[in-house]
C-alpha positions in Angstrom: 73.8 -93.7 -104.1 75.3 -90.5 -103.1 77.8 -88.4 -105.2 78.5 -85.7 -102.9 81.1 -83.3 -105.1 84.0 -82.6 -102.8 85.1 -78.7 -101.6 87.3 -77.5 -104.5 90.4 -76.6 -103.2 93.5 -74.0 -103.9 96.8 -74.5 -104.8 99.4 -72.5 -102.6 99.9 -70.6 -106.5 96.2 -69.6 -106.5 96.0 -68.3 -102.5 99.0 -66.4 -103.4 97.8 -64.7 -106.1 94.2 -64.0 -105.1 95.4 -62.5 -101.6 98.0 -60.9 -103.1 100.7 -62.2 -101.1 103.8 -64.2 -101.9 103.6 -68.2 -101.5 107.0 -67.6 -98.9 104.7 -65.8 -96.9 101.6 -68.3 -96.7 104.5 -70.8 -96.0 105.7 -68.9 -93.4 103.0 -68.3 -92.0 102.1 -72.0 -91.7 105.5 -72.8 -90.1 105.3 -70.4 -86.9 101.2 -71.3 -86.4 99.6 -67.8 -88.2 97.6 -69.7 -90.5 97.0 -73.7 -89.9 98.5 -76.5 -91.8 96.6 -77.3 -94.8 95.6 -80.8 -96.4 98.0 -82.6 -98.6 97.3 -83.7 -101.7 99.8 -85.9 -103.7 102.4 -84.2 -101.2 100.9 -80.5 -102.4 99.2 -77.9 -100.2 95.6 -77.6 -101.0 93.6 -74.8 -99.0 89.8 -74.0 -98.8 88.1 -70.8 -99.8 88.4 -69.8 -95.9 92.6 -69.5 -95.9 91.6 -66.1 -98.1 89.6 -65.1 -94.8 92.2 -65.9 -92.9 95.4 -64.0 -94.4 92.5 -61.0 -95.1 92.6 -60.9 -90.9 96.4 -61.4 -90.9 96.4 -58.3 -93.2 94.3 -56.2 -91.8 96.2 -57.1 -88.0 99.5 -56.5 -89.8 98.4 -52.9 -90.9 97.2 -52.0 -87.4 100.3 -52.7 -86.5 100.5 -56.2 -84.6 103.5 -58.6 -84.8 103.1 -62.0 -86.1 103.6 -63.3 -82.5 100.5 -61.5 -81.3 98.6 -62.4 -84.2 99.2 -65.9 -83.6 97.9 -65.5 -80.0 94.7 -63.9 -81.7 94.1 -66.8 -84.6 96.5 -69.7 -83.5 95.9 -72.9 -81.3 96.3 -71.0 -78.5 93.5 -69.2 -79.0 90.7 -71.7 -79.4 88.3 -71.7 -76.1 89.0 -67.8 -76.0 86.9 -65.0 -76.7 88.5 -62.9 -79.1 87.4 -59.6 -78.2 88.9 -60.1 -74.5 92.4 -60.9 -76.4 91.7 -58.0 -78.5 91.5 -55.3 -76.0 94.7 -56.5 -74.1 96.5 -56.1 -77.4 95.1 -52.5 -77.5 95.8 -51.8 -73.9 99.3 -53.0 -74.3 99.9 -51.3 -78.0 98.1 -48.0 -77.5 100.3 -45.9 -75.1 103.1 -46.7 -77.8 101.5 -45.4 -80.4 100.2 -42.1 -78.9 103.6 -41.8 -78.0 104.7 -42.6 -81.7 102.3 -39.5 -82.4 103.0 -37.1 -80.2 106.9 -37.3 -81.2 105.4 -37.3 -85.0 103.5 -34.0 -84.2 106.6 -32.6 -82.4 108.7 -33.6 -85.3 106.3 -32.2 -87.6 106.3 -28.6 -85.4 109.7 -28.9 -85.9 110.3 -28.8 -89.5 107.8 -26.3 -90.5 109.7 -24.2 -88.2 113.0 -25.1 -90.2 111.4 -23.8 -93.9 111.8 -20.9 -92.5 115.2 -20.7 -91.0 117.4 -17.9 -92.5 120.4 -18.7 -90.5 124.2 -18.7 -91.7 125.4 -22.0 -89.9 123.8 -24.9 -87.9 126.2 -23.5 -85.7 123.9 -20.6 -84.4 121.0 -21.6 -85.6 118.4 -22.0 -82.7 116.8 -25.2 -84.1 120.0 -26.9 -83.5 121.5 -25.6 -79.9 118.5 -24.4 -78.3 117.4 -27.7 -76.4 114.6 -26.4 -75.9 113.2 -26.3 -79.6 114.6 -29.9 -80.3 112.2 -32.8 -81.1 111.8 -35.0 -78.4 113.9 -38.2 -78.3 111.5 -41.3 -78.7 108.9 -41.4 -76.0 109.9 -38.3 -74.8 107.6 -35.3 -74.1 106.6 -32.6 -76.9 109.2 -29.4 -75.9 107.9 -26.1 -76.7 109.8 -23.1 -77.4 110.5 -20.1 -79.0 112.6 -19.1 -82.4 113.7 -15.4 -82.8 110.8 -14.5 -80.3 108.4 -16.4 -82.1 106.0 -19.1 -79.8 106.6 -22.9 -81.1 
């Protein structure tokens, strides 16, 4: 006779806590297909060790900035028979030209303000950071402008 021990299992609580997210967010994430439906037990959620895996990889696509949508592509249903590298480098295709967009304007922004800790002028009126178009920061996903201020290059 065999007494195979079954997998211990988590409660919502305990996932919460040990991944450091709220148990909103794991249900959530459940509902629009990030993280798969767990077993029921008694009518409670009980998780395996591997959900901690799995909201790790939800964190760490979160911080590089995907949207829940995209990391649903990358980890949901939808994704099984995939190879995740392929969906990968679509998302960074895609993503990528925003972002070094996002830093250019940060840079430019950046420029901007040091210039401005040194500003001596006696209303935004005159002041050459504010009517010379050509020393404004770019709108978003505009181009870097380059200048001068009181014959200084910028």
């Amino acid at each position: 006779m065999s007494t195979s021990k079954p997998a211990s299992t988590l409660t919502i609580g305990q996932v919460a806590r040990r991944a450091g997210v709220r148990d909103s967010h794991i249900r959530y994430y459940e509902r629009i297909g990030v993280l798969p439906q767990p077993q029921r037990v008694s009518g409670q959620r009980r998780y395996t060790d591997d959900v901690l895996h799995h909201l790790a990889i939800i964190d760490v696509a979160q911080r590089a900035g995907l949207s829940l949508g995209e990391i649903s592509d990358l980890t949901g249903p939808s994704s099984r028979g995939r190879r995740a590298s392929e969906r990968i480098r679509e998302l960074a295709d895609h993503k990528l030209p925003a972002v070094e967009a996002l830093i250019e304007r940060a840079w430019a922004v950046r420029h901007w303000l040091q210039i401005a800790r040194t500003c001596d002028c006696e209303s935004v009126d005159v002041c050459g950071l504010f009517v010379d178009p050509t020393l404004a920061p770019p709108p978003a996903g505009g181009e870097l402008a380059i200048g001068s201020v009181g014959g200084r290059k910028v």
